[in-house]
N, C-alpha and C positions, 0 to 999 in steps of 0.2 A: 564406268571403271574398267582399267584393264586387269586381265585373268594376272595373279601375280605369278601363279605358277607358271605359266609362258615368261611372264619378266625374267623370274630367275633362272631361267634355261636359256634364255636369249636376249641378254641384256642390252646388247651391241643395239638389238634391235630397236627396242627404246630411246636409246641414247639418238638413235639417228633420227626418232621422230623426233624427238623433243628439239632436236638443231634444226630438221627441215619445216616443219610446222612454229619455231621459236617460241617454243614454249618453256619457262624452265620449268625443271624437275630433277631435285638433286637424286638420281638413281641410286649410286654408288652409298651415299647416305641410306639410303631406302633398301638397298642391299643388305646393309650389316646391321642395319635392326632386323632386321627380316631372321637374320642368320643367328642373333644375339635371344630371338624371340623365340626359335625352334629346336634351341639347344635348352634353353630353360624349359621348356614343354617336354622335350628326351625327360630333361631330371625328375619333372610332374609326372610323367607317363610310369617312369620306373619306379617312384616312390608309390603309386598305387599300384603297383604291382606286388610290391615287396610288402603294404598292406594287406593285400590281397593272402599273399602267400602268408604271412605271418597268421593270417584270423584261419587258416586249413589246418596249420602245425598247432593253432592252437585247439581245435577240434578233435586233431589226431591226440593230443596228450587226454586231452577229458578223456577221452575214449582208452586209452591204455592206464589212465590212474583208478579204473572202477576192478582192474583185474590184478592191477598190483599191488605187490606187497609192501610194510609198511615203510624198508627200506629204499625200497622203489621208488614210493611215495615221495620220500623226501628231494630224490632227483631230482621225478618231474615234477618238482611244486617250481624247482631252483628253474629249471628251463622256464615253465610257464611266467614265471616272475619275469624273467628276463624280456621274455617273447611280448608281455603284456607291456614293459614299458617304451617300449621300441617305436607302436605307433603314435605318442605323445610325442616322440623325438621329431618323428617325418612329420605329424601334423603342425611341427612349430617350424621348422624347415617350409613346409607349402605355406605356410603365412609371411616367409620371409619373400618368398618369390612372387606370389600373388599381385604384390603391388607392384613391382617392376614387371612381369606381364601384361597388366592393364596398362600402364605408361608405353611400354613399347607398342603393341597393340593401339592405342590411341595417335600415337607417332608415325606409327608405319601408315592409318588409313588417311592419316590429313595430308602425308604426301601421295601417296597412290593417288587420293581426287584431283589432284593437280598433272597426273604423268598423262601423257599424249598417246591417242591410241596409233598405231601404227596407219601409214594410208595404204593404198594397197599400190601395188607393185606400176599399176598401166598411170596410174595418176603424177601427170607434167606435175616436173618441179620446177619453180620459181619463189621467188623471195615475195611477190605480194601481187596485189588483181592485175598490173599491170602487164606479168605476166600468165596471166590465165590463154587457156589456148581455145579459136573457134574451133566447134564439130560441127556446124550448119547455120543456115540461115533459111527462114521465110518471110516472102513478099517483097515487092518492091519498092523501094525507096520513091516516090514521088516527089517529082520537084514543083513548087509552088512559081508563078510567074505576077507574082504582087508582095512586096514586102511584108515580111512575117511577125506574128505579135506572139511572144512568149505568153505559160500559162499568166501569171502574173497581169498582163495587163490585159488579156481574152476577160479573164476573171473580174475583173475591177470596171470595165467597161459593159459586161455583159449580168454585171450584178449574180454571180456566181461565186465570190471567194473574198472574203473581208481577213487582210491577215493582220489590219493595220488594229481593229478593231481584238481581234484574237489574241491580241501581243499584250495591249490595255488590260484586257480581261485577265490573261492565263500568265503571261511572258513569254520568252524567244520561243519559237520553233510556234506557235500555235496561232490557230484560224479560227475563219468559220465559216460554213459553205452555206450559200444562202440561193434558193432560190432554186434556175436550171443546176446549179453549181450539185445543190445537195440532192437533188433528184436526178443526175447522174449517179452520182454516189451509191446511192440507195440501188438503180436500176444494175449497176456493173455486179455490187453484191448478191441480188438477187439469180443474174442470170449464171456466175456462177455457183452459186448451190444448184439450180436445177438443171446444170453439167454435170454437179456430180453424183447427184440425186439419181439421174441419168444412168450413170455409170457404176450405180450398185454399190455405192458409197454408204452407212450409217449416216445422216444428219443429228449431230450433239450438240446440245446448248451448255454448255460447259464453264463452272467458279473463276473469274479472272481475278480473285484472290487466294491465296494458295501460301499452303507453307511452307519452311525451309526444305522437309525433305523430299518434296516435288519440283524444287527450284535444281537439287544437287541434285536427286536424281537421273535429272533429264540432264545435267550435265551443263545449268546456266550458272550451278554454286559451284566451286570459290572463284573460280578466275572472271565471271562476267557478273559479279555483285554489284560491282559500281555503274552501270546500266539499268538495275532494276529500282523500282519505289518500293520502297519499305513503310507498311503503315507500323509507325513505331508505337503508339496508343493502343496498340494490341499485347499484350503479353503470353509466350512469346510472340516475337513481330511475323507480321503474314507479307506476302509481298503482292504486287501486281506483275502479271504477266506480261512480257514483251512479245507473246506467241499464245493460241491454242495450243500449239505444240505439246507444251507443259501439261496441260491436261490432259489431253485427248490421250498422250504417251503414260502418262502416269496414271491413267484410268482404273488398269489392272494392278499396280505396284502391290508388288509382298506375295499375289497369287498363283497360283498352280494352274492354268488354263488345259482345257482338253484339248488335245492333236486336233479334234474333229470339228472344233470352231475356227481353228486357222487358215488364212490368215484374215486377221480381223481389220476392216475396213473400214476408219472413222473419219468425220469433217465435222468442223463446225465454223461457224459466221462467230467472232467476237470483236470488242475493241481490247486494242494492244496499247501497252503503255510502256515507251524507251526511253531513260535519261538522253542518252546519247551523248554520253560523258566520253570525251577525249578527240569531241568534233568542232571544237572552238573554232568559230570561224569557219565553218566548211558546210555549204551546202545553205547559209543562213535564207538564204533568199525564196520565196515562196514557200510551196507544199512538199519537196523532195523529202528533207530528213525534219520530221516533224516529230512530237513527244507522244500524240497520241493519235490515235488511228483504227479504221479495220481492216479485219483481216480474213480471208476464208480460206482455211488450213484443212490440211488432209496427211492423215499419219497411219502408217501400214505396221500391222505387227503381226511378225511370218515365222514361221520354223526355223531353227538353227542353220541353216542351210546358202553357201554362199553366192550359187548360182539361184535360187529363187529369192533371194536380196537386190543381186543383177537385175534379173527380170520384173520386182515389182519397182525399182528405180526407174527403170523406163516406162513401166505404165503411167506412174504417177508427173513423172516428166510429161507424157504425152497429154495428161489431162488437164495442166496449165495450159499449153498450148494449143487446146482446142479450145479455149476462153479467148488465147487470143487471136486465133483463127477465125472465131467468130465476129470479132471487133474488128476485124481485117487489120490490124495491126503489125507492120514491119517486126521483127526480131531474129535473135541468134543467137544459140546456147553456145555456152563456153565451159569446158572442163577448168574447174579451179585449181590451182595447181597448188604443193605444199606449203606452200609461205602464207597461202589467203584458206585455206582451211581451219575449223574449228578444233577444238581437241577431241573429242569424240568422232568427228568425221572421219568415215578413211575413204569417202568419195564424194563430192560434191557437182552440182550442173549449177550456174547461175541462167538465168534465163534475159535477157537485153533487148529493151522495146527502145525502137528509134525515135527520140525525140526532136525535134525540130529545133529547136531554142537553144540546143546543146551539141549540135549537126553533129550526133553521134548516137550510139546505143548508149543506153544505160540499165541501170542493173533495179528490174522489177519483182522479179521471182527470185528464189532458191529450193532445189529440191537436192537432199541429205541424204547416205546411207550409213548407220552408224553400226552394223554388226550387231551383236552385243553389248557394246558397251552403255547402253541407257539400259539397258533388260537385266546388267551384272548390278547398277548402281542402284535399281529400283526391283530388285529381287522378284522379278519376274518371267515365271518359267512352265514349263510346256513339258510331259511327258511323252516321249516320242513311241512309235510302232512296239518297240521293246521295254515298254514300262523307265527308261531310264528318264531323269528329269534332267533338261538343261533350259538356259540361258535365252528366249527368243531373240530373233533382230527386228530393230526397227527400222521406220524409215519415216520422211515427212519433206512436204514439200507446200510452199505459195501458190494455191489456187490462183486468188487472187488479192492485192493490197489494196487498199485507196483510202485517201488519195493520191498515193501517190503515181497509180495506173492514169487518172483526170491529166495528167500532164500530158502523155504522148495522144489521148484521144481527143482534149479540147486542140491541140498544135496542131498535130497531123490533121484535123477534121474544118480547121476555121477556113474561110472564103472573104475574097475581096472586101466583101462589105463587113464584113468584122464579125458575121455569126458565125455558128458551129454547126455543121451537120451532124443528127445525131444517129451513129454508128443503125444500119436496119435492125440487128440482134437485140439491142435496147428500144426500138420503140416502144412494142409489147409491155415495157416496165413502165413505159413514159405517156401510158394513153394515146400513143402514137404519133406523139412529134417527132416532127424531122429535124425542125431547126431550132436552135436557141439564136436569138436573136434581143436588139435592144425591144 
């Protein structure tokens, strides 16, 4: 969620995210509740004030009817009548307003979840991935000199990947890895957690059911609903995760964390679960965008602070990429530019591992930096050096996925005779084979 009081000092500024990120959010709307909601709270504030002052005056008269005389008397009896009936007036007045403060108050925060947080200032703009810009690339692209088999058929021939069967079973998008197919899988998982195991990471086993307000939160409610499963036979309904993310981020939700634990460093290995609503027809073929899957995720939660947000985006950048360093895997990050960012994001890296079957990169990772805005939605905060409490940032990023990673290492890795070499970083998972083979 963004800070409102930033909105309302710099409106302009919203407005341009919500046009560059295409998001809508009626601001303007969102303004004058805001302003219809603060002027009603003036008249609250001042009617308990003038309670306030009325229950002193009426103190001060007790206090002067015990020395007065009996004409006196009849004065202050006439004041105190008066002064007595006064807070019955304002308590029916705060009842009148009450409920048009909860209404507005409920108005203002369903639109705030929907307004886009600002990206920051260095992040390319463009209208969608197409135009995301390189910042590097590693390894080199090798050229095969025997006609190349997509995962799909590496798969179906090497008894690794049944999608025809998976379809029967589950419907579109869904598999099932069988064989070297799933013991890849299994070996890619592994070697990433003991990356980041490695790398002084927390390893969490973490609920991939979870409720609505770890869904909003994190910033996947309202705009990315129709993406998620909803177990409706729950009351209220719980959802499945399409990310660790959601948990690992929403860990601390609601708490006050010590300076002195920051910043906290979590991952966890789970399977993820995507409708993938609005991909009709796109990508239906193999393992790419499939419904469910794993995933080993890593989520940083750091002090207020803009320049150590910077800096642990790039660590955690760095430590996909040494997963795929060690796969020996072609790729190249790309700054996502406004159009193809989230609404909470105000900086993105996508990470692009070269596939063969697709004679291009494609998009395997993503690593996030969201400021505060998961930390304001999920009221989770940090006392800093001077006792003040604020707001942490997060961040998170793609360890590793699969399968849909299996794509570029069965492509990139297969040989003339139709098997796969298997990557040296993974034998160690694999009891030490090299090849898959019929």
């Amino acid at each position: 969620m963004v800070d409102l009081k930033d909105l309302r000092e710099n409106p302009e500024r919203y407005r341009t995210a919500a046009k560059v990120k295409r998001i809508n959010a009626d601001i303007d709307a969102l303004l004058k509740l805001d302003e219809r909601f603060r002027s009603l709270q003036v008249k609250r504030e001042q009617m308990t004030a003038e309670k306030n002052q009325i229950g002193k005056q009426i103190g001060q008269i007790a206090g002067q009817m015990k020395k007065a005389s009996a004409e006196q008397k009849a004065g202050l009896e006439e004041q105190m009548k008066k002064l007595q009936a006064r807070p019955a007036e304002l308590k029916g007045l705060e009842q009148q307003i009450e409920p048009e403060l909860a209404e507005l108050d409920k108005k203002i925060q369903e639109i705030l979840l929907t307004v886009a947080q600002p990206p920051d200032a260095d992040v390319p703009e463009g209208k969608d991935d197409t135009e995301n810009v390189e910042v590097r690339r590693w390894g080199q692209v090798k050229q095969f000199d025997f006609p190349l088999k997509d995962h799909e058929q590496l798969g179906r021939e090497l008894g690794m990947i049944d999608v025809e069967r998976g379809v029967k079973l589950a419907g579109t998008r869904s598999y099932f890895l069988t064989g070297g197919g799933a013991l890849l899988h299994q070996a890619v998982l592994r070697l990433a957690v003991d990356v980041m195991v490695e790398r002084g990471f927390t390893l969490m086993s973490v609920p991939v059911i979870v409720r609505e307000g770890a869904m909003q939160g994190t910033g996947y409610f309202p705009l990315g609903r129709e993406q998620a499963y909803a177990l409706t036979n729950e009351e209220p309904p719980v959802y499945l995760v399409g990310t660790a993310e959601v948990s690992l981020t929403a860990y601390h939700m609601g708490e006050i964390l010590d300076l002195k634990d920051l910043p906290r460093k979590y991952f966890a290995q789970s399977p993820c679960f995507r409708r993938e609503a609005g991909t009709y027809g796109k990508d239906t073929a193999g393992i790419y965008r499939i419904h469910q899957f794993d995933k080993v995720e890593q989520v940083v939660v750091c002090r207020n602070d803009i320049a150590e947000s910077k800096r642990w985006h790039e660590v955690i950048t760095a430590n996909a990429e040494a997963v795929l360093q060690k796969l020996e895997l072609p790729y190249r990050i790309v700054a996502v530019c406004t159009g193809d960012l989230g609404q909470g994001q105000v900086a993105k890296y996508d990470i692009e591992t070269w596939m063969p079957s697709r004679k291009n990169y494609s998009e395997t990772h993503s690593s996030s930096r969201f400021y505060d805005f998961q930390a304001r939605r999920l009221n989770m905060r940090y006392r800093d050096e001077d006792g003040k409490v604020k707001f942490c940032h997060t961040l998170n990023n793609t360890v590793i996925a699969s399968p849909r990673i299996l794509i570029p290492i069965m492509e990139y890795n297969q040989n003339a005779d139709g098997s796969i070499t298997v990557p040296a970083a993974l034998r160690p998972y694999m009891g030490g084979v090299e090849k898959i083979g019929k």
